[in-house]
Structure formats: structure tokens, C-alpha cells
N, C-alpha and C positions, 0 to 999 in steps of 0.2 A: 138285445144281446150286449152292445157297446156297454149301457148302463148297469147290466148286471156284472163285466168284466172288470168297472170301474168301481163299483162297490166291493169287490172282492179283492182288489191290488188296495183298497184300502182298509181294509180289515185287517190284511198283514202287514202291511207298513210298520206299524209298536214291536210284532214280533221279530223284523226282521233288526231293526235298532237295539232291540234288546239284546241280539246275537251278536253283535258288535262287538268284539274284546273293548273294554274299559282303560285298559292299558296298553299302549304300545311303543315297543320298544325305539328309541327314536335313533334311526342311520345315522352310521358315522359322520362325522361332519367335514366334508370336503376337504376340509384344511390337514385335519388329522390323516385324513388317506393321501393327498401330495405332502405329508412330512415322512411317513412311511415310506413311498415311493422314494421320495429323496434317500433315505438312510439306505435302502436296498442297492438304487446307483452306486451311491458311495461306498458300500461293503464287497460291491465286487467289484468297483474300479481300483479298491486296495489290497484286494486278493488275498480278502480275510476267511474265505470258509475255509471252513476245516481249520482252520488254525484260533480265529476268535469266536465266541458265542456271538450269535447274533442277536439275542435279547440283553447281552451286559453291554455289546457295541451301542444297540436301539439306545441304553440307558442313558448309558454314559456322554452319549451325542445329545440328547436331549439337556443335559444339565450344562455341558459343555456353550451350547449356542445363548444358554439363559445368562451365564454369569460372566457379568458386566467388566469385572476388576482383570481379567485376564491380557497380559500382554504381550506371550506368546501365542502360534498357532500351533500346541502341541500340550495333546491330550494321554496322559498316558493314564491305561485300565490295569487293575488289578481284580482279577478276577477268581476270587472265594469259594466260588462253586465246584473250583476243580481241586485234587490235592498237590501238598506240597511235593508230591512227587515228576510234579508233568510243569513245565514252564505256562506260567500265568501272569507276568505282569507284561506287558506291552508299551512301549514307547511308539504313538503313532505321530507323525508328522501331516495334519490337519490340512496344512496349505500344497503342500504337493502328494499328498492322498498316496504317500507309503510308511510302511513299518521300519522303524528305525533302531530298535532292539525286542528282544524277547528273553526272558530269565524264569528262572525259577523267583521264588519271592515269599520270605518267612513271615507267619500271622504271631501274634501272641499265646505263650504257650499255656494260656488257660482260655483261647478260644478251641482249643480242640486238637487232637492226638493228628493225623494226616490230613483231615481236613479240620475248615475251619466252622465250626456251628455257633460258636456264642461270641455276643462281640457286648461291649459297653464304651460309657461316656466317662467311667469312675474312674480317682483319679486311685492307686494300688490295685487295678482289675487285672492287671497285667493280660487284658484283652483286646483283640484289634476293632478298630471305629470304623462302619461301614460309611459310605456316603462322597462328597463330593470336598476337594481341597482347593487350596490353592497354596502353590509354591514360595518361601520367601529365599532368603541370603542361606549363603554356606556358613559353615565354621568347622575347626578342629576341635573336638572334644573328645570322651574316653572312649569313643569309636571309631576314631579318624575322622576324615572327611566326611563330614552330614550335612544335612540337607534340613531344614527349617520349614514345617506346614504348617497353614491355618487349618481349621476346620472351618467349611462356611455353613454348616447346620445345627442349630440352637439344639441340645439337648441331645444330640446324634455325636458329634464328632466335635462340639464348639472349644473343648476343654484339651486340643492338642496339645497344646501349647502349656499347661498346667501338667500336662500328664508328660510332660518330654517324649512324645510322639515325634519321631522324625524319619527320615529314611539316611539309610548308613548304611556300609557294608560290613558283614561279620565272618567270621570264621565256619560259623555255626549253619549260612546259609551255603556255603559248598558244596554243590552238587554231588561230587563226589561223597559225600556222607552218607548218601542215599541209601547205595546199596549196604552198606554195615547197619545202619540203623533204620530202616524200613521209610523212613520220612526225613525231611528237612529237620533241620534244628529250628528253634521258636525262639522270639524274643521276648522281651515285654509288655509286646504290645505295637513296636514299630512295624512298619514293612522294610525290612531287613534284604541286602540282595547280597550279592556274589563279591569279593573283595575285589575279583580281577575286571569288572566293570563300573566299581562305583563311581570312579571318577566320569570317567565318559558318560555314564546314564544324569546323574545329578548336574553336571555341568551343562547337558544338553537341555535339563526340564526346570532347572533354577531361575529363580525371580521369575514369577508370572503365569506359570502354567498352569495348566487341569489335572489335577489326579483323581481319579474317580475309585473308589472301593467297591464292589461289586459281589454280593452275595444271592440273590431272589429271595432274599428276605421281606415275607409282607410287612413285617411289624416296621420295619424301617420307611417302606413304601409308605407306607399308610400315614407318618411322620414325616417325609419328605419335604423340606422346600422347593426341590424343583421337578419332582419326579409323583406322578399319581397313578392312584390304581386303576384310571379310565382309560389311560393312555395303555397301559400295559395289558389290559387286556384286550384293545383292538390288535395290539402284536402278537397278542395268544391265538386269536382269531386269522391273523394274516399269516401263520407258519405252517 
């Protein structure tokens, strides 16, 4: 009996390996799920729902911890996905984990009529550059008081500085415009904010800081220096 048992568990032995999926998907990897956990503490010890997405915050934290050249702890998100009609740019304060401003905040007026869909690296696109900055010196120029970015992404945003990309305040971003003309005013391309805060936002996020662009654009993802598609879809998974 034993023997005839033992020849029969091996006759299916092949069948049973052969039903083995060939491919399997490989779990997150520890590290990835306590980076996540961390950003979830952080998002609500700064008492961002409802007010910031939590996949631009996820982003924007991510690129934020990678780049090296920063010498402030203030990251501020401008986030694409919503329109110019609803406040989107955020000034966070990193090191004591609260929000330090909130604005409306103009894209470029051939990224798109209320919101903002198309963005480039060209320099005449008159279109806003998604991705990740960093802050330099001030100056006066035919804005007022601006504010000076790098782009730290080859091919994404690297050409700020060619394309006179900077943040400024305009007439055109006034809230009050809104209701007469359905949307914010657009620039050429800058992120443009409110005149009656520029000083205080720009003097708070100059020399050193994060500015992060924030659209859920894959084509940009997929281009990213410090942001990839495998991270973003374990946050697709964890929401």
C-alpha cells in the first residue's frame, strides 16, 4: 500500500511544478513600505488632508529627501492637477511639520485654459516645466521682486534659467480675477502668485529650497531623476 502511495505522489510531482505560476510578482520591499509609513505620519502630523493631495505630497517628499544641494528645510508644492481656480501652491515648513502659506499660483498660458495639461522644456513654449527646483538669489526686474530657479532635471525643467522661468508676482494672478474671468490669469511659463504675498513667500523659500512642480503626469515620471514609476504605484496600491 505504502509503495503504491509513494509511486503515485510521484507521478504527480512534474504536474504539480508545472502549475507553479513562472512569474511572481515580487512584495514590496520593506524599505518601500516604512518610506510610505513615514510620509502617512508626516501628512497627518501636518494636517494636510483635505487640503494637499497625498500622491503630490508622497512626490514631492520623495525628491525633496534625495537632493543633496538644499539648504533650507522648506519645501514648497505646486500642484497642476487642480485648477487655477482653487489654491495650489503650498509653502511647507519641513522642520517643524506645518504649513506656512497657501495661494492660488499661475501656470503658463499655453499649458492650458483652467487647468494646466501641457507643459515643456522649449525655450518660446510659453509652457510651465513640471518637476523638481531649487531656489537661487532674488532681483528686481520687469516683475518686481522675483525669485531665481534652477531646474534640477536634464531635459524636464534644466532650461529655467534659458527660458526666464522664475516665480514673481503679477497682477494677472489676483484672485479676485477669478470670478470675472472664470480662471486665473497665465503667464509665460512662470509660476506666478498673488502681488500681496510675493514678498513674504519668496523671501521665506529663497536661496536653497525645494520647489517641486506636481502634475500625475506619467510621461514626466517615467523621465524623472528622482521620482519612478515603481514607487508610485505601491502609493496607488496603499490608497
Amino acid at each position: 500500500m505504502q509503495k503504491t502511495l509513494l509511486i503515485f505522489l510521484l507521478s504527480i510531482i512534474p504536474f504539480l511544478i508545472s502549475s507553479v505560476p513562472t512569474t511572481i510578482e515580487p512584495a514590496p520591499k520593506v524599505q518601500d513600505i516604512s518610506e510610505i509609513a513615514a510620509c502617512d505620519v508626516l501628512y497627518e502630523e501636518m494636517q494636510l488632508e483635505g487640503v494637499v493631495s497625498y500622491m503630490a505630497f508622497r512626490q514631492a517628499l520623495e525628491g525633496y529627501e534625495k537632493i543633496d544641494g538644499k539648504t533650507k528645510e522648506i519645501l514648497t508644492l505646486v500642484d497642476f492637477t487642480k485648477p487655477s481656480t482653487e489654491e495650489r501652491l503650498y509653502v511647507l515648513d519641513m522642520k517643524n511639520k506645518k504649513m506656512l502659506f497657501k495661494s492660488v499660483v499661475s501656470h503658463g498660458r499655453n499649458s492650458g485654459e483652467n487647468y494646466a495639461t501641457s507643459f515643456s522644456n522649449k525655450v518660446g513654449s510659453y509652457q510651465s516645466s513640471l518637476g523638481f527646483y531649487l531656489t537661487d538669489k532674488t532681483y528686481q526686474g520687469k516683475n518686481g521682486y522675483s525669485l531665481l530657479l534652477d531646474g534640477l532635471e536634464k531635459g524636464i525643467n534644466d532650461r529655467a534659467r534659458e527660458r526666464a522661468i522664475v516665480m514673481h508676482g503679477a497682477p494677472y494672478a489676483n484672485p479676485d480675477l477669478i470670478s470675472s474671468n472664470g480662471r486665473l490669469g497665465r503667464s509665460l511659463g512662470c509660476p506666478a502668485i498673488p502681488l500681496a504675498i510675493t514678498k513674504p513667500v519668496i523671501n521665506t523659500i529663497k536661496e536653497g529650497s525645494v520647489l517641486f512642480i506636481y502634475a500625475n503626469n506619467q510621461e514626466y515620471l517615467a523621465q524623472s531623476t528622482y521620482l519612478s514609476n515603481k514607487q508610485t504605484d505601491l502609493l496607488s496600491m496603499n490608497q
